[in-house]
C-alpha positions as CSV (number, residue, x, y, z in Angstrom):
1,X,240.9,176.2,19.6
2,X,243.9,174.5,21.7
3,X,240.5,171.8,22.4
4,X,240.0,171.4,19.0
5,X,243.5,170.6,18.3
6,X,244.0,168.1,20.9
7,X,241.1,166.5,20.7
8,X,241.2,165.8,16.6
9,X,244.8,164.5,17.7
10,X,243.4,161.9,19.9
11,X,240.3,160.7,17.9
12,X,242.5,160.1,14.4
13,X,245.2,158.2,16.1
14,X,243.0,155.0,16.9
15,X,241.7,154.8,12.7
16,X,245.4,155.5,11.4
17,X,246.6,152.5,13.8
18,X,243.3,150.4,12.2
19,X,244.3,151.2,9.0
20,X,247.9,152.3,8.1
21,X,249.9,150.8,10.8
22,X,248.3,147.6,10.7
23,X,248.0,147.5,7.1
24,X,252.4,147.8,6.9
25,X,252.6,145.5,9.9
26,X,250.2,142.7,8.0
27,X,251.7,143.3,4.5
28,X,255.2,142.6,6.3
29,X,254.3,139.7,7.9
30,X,252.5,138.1,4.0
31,X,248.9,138.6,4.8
32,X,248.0,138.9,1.1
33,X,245.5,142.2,-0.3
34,X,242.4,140.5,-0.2
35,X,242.7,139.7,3.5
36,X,243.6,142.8,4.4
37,X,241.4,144.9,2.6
38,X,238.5,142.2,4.2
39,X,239.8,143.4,7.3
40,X,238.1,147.3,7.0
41,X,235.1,145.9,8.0
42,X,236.1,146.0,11.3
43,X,235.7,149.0,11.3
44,X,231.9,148.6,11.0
45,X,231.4,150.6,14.7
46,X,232.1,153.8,12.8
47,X,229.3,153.3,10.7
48,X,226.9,152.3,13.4
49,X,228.0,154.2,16.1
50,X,224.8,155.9,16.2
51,X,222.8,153.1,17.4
52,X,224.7,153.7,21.0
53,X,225.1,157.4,20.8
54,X,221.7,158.0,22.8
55,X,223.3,156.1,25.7
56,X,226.1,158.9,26.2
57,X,223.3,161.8,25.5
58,X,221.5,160.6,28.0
59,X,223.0,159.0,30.7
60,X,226.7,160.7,32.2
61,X,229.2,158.4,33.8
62,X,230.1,159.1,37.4
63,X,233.2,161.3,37.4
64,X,234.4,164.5,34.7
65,X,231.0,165.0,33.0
66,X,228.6,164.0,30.7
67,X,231.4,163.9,27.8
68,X,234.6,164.1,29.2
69,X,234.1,160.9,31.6
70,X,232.9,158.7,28.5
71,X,236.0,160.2,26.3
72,X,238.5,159.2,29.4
73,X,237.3,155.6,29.7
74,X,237.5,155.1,26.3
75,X,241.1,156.6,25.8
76,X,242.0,154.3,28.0
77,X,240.8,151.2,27.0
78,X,242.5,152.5,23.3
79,X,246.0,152.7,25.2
80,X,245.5,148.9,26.0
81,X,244.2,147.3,23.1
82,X,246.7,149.6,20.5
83,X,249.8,148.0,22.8
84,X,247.7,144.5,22.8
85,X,248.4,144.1,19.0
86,X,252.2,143.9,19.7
87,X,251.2,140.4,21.6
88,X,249.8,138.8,18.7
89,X,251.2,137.3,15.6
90,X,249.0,137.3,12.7
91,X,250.4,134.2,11.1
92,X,249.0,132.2,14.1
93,X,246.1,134.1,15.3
94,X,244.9,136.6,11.8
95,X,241.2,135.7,13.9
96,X,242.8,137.6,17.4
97,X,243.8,140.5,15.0
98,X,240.3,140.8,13.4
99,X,238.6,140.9,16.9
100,X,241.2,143.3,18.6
101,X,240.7,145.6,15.5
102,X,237.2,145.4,16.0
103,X,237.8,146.5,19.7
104,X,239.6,149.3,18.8
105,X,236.7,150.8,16.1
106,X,234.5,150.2,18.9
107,X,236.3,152.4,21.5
108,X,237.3,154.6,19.1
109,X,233.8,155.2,17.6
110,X,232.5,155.7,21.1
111,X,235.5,158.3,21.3
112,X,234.5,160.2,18.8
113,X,230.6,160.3,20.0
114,X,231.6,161.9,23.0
115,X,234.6,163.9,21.2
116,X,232.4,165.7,18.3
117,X,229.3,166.6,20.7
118,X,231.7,167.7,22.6
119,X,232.9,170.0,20.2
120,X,229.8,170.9,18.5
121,X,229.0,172.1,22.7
122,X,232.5,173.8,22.9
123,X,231.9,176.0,19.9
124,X,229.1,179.2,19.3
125,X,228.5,178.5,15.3
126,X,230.3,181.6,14.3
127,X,233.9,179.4,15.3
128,X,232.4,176.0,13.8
129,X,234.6,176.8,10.7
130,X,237.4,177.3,12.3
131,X,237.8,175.0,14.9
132,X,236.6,172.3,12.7
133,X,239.5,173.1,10.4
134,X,241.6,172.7,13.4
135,X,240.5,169.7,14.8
136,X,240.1,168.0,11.2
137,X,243.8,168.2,10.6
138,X,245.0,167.2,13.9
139,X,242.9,164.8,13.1
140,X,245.3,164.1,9.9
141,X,248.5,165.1,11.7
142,X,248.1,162.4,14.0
143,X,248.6,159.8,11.2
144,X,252.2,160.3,11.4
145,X,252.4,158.4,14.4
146,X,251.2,155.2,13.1
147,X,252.0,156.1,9.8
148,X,255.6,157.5,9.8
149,X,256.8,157.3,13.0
150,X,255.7,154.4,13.1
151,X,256.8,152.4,9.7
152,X,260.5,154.0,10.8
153,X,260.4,152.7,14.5
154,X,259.5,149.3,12.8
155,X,262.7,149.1,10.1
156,X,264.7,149.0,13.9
157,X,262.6,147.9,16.8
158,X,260.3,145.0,16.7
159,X,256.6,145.4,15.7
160,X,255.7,144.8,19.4
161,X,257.8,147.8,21.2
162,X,256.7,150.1,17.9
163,X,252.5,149.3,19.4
164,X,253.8,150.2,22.8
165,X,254.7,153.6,21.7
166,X,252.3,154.3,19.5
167,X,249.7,153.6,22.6
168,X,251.1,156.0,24.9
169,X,250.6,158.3,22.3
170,X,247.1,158.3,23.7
171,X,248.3,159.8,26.9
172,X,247.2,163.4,24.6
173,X,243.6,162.6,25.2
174,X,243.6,161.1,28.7
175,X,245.3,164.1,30.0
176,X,243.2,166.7,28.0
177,X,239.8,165.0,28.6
178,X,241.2,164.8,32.7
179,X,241.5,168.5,32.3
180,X,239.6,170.0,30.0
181,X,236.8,172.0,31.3
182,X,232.8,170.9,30.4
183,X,231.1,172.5,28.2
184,X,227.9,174.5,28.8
185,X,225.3,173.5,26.1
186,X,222.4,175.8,27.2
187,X,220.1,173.2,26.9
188,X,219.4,169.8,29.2
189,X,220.2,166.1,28.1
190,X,217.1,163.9,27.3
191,X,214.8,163.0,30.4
192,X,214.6,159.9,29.7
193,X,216.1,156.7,27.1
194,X,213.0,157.0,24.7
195,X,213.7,160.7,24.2
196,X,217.3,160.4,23.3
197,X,216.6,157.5,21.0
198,X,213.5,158.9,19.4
199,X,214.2,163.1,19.5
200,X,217.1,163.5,16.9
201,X,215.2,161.4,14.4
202,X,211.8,163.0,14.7
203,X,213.5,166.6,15.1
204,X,215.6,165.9,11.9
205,X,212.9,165.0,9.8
206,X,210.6,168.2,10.9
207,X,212.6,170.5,9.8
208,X,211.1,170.6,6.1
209,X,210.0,167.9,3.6
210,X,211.4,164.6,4.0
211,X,212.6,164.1,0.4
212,X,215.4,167.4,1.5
213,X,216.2,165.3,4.5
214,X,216.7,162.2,2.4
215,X,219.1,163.9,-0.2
216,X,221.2,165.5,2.8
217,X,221.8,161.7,3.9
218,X,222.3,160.6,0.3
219,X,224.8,163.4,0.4
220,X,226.9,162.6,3.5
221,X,226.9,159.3,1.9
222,X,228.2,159.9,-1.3
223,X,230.9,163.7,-0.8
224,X,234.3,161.6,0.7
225,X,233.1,158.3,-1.1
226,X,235.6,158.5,-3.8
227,X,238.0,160.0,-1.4
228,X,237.6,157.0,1.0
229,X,238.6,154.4,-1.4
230,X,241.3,156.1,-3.1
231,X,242.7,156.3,0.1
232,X,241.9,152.5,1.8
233,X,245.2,150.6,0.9
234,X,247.5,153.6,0.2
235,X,250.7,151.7,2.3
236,X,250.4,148.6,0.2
237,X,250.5,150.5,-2.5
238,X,253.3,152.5,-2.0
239,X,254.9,149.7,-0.7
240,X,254.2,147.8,-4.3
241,X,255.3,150.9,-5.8
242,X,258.8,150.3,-5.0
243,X,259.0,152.5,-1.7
244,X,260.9,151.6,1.3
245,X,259.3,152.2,4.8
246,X,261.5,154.4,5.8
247,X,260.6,156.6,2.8
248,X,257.2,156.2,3.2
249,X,257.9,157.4,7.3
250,X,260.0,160.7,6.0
251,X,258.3,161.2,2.3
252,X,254.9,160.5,1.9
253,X,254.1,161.2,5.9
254,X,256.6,163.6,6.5
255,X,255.2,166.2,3.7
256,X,252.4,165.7,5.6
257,X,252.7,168.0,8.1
258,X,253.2,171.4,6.3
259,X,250.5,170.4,3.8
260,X,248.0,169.6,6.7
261,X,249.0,173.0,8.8
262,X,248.5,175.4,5.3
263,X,244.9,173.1,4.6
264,X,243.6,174.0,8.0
265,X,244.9,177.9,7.8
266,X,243.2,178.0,3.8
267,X,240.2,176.1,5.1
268,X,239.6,178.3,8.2
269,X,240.2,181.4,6.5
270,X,237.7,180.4,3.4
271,X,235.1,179.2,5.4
272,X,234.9,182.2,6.8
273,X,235.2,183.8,4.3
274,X,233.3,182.4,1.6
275,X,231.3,180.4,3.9
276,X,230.9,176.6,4.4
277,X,228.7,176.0,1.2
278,X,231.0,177.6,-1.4
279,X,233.9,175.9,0.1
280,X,232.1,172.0,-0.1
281,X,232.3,173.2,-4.2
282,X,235.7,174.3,-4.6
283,X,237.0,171.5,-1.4
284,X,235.3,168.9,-3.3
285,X,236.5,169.6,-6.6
286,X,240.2,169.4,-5.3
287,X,239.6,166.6,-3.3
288,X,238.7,164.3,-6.7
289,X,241.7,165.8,-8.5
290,X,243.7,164.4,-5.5
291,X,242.6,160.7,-6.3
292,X,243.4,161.2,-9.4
293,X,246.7,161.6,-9.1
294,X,247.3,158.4,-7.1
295,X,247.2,157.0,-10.8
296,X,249.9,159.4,-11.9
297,X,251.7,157.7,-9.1
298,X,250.9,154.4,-10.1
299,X,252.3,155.5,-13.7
300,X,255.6,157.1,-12.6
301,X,257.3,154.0,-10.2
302,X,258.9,154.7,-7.3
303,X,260.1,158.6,-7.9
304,X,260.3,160.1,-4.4
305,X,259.7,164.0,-5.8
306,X,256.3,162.2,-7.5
307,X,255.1,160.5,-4.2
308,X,255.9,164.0,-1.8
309,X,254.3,166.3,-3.9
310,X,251.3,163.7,-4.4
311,X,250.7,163.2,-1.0
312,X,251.0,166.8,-0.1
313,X,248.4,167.9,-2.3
314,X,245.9,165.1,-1.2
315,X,246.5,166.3,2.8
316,X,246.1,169.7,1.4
317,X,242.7,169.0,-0.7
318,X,241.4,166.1,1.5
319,X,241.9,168.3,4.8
320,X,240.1,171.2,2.8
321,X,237.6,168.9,1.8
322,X,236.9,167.4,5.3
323,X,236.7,170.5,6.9
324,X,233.7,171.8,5.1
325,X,232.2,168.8,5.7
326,X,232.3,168.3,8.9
327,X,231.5,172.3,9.4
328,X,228.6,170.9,7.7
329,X,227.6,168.1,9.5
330,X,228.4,170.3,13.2
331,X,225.9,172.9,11.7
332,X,223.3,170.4,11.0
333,X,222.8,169.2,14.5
334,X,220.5,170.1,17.5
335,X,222.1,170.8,20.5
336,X,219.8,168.5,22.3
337,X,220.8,165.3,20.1
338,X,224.3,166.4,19.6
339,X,226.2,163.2,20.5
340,X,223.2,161.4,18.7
341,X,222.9,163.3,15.5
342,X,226.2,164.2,14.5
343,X,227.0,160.0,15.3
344,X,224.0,159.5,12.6
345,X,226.0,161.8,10.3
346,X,229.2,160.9,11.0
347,X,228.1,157.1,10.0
348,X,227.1,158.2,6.9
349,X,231.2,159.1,6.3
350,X,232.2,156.2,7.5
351,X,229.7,153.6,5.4
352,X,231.8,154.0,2.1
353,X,235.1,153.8,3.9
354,X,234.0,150.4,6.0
355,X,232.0,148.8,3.1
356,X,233.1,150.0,-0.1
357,X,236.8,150.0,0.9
358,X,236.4,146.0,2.0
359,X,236.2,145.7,-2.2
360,X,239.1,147.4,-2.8
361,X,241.8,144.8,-2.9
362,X,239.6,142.9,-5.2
363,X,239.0,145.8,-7.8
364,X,243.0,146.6,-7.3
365,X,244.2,143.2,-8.6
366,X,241.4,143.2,-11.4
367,X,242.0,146.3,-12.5
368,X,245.1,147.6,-11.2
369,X,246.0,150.8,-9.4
370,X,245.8,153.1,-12.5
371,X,242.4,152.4,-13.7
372,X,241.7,151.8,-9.6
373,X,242.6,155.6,-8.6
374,X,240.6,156.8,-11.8
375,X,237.1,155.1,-11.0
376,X,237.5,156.3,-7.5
377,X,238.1,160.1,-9.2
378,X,234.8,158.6,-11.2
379,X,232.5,157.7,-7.9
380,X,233.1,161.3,-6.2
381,X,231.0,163.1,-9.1
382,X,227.5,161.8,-7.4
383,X,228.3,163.7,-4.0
384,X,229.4,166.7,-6.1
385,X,226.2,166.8,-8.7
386,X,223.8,166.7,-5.0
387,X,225.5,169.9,-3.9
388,X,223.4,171.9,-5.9
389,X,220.6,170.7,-3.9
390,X,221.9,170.4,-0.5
391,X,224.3,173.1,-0.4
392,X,223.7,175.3,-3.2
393,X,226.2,178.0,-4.2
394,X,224.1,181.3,-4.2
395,X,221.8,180.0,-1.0
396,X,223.6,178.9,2.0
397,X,222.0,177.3,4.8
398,X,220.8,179.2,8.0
399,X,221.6,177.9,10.8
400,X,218.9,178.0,13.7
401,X,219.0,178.8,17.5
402,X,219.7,175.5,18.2
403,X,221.5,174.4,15.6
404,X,219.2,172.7,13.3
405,X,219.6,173.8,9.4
406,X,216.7,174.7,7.3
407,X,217.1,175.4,3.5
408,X,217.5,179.6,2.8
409,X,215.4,179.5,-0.9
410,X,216.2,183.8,-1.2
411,X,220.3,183.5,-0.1
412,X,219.2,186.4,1.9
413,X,221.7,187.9,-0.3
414,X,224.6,185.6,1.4
């Protein structure tokens, strides 16, 4: 469980330095919305990540393992392109900011690869819920680095010293993945390229009729879509709002913290409980009426009491949410193809966040943030109407020897 902590630490620190740091830093320095909401797609690698992720199931770097040595080498290349950004200026070079954000998706995408089947290896299934819930909000908690820390650092220090400390903040995966001990998968890596490119695909779609696999995709793509907007330009918005940074640091990060710690004690307790497919229902439900009250938000100005108890309830709901879903996602893979499989699933998160969230400073000045935070609460209904067919209430999915999940049509009285 310690692992799954420390690990979910280090893999969300890279995407809150993508997104929330560097969206404050850029919106301080007069890159307008448009640009910067442009500048999620570089974080296209999360969504393609997959197309690598047979490399590190098959082939194990020289030193720590076949998943700790890849996590190690990318931590550190992380630690020198997050302290890189404080070289640039994005008046001069926005082009050199682009392509070092692209860098960092790509080393952090490879991170995660090696991070999740790592994981997925760590865990027997009966702790998938909660060490998922514990990994998915340190996953969270480790936005207030970049995103409170951070913004405070930056109303004192200059924007070059604040990257430098938020880099060595890395130092928590370097010296976890140095000494963390390998996991025993009971099962060998692919024996050769072909099988670790080909295997996950063709073992996926065997499990049962393609249309079932199809909907499952359709539904990774479509559960956090709403969620993922709502969320894309949330420091430019509170910014707009009327919020200092140092507010935003203290208040809408700081609340953070015991709204993430009671999600991941209510999500690992209910998923336990109730079990992973009940909790998508209720997870998802609260989730939407999180993005909803972003509009609320929008509506009431800059009220600190409005913004803390907002953003409490959407760390509370979104890490509930989350950690169902990845539960999910853990469950659906095959402990041959972890890295490869859970990368393919993974992508299907990320699409909506990379693609759809490049739109968002575009629908935000046509429509404004009010009717912007409501048609986000609007596009998370589609992932919640699939659930009765991917994860139905009365019939949750068994999970088999290896991992795979095939549909349970009786509930075996579950």
């Amino acid at each position: 469980m310690l692992l799954c902590l420390l690990t979910g630490f280090s893999s969300g620190l890279p995407l809150y330095v993508s997104s929330t740091m560097l969206q404050a830093w850029l919106h301080e320095r007069g890159v307008g919305l448009q640009e910067i909401g442009l500048l999620t797609l570089t974080g296209l690698p999360y969504t393609w990540k997959f197309l690598w992720a047979p490399l590190l199931d098959r082939y194990r770097l020289p030193l720590l393992g076949r998943r700790r040595g890849w996590a190690l080498c990318m931590q550190l290349a992380l630690f020198l392109c997050i302290a890189a950004f404080g070289l640039l200026d994005p008046v001069q070079s926005m082009s050199s900011v682009a392509l070092l954000a692209g860098a960092v998706a790509l080393f952090s995408a490879t991170q995660d690869i090696a991070l999740d089947a790592y994981r997925r290896e760590l865990l027997p299934d009966h702790e998938l819920g909660l060490g998922t819930a514990l990994y998915v909000n340190a996953y969270r908690l480790a936005s207030l680095v970049p995103g409170s820390l951070a913004l405070i650092l930056a109303d004192h220090l200059p924007w070059s010293w604040v990257y430098l400390i938020v880099a060595c903040f890395m130092a928590v995966g370097i010296v976890t993945s140095a000494l963390a001990p390998e996991p025993s998968a009971g099962v060998g890596a692919p024996r050769t390229l072909a099988e670790a490119v080909v295997g996950p695909f063709r073992e996926f779609f065997s499990r049962g009729e393609h249309a079932q696999a199809a909907l499952l995709l359709l539904f990774m793509l479509l559960y956090k879509l709403g969620d993922a907007m709502g969320t894309a330009l949330l420091v430019p918005f509170y910014l707009e709002v009327g919020f200092s940074k140092t507010v935003i640091g203290t208040v809408a990060k700081g609340v953070a913290v015991p709204a993430a710690l009671l999600g991941s004690l209510i999500g690992g307790v209910a998923i336990a409980k109730a079990g992973i497919n009940r909790c998508l229902w209720i997870f998802g439900v609260l989730q939407l009426l999180s993005t909803l009250c972003f509009a609320l938000l929008a509506r009431a100005g800059d009220q600190v009491w409005v913004l803390g108890w907002v953003v409490g309830f959407e760390y509370l709901t979104g890490g509930l949410g989350t950690s169902a879903f990845v539960a999910f996602l853990s469950r659906a893979t095959d402990r041959r193809f972890t890295a490869t499989q859970y990368a393919l699933f993974s992508s299907f998160i990320a699409l909506p966040r990379t693609l759809a969230s490049a739109a968002t400073g575009y629908l935000i000045e046509a429509i404004g943030y009010q009717g912007f935070f409501v048609l986000c609460g609007v596009l998370a209904l589609p992932g919640l109407l699939l659930l009765g067919k991917v994860a139905p209430w009365g019939a949750p999915l068994l999970t088999g020897a290896e991992g795979a999940v095939a549909p349970d049509p009786a509930g075996a009285g579950r």
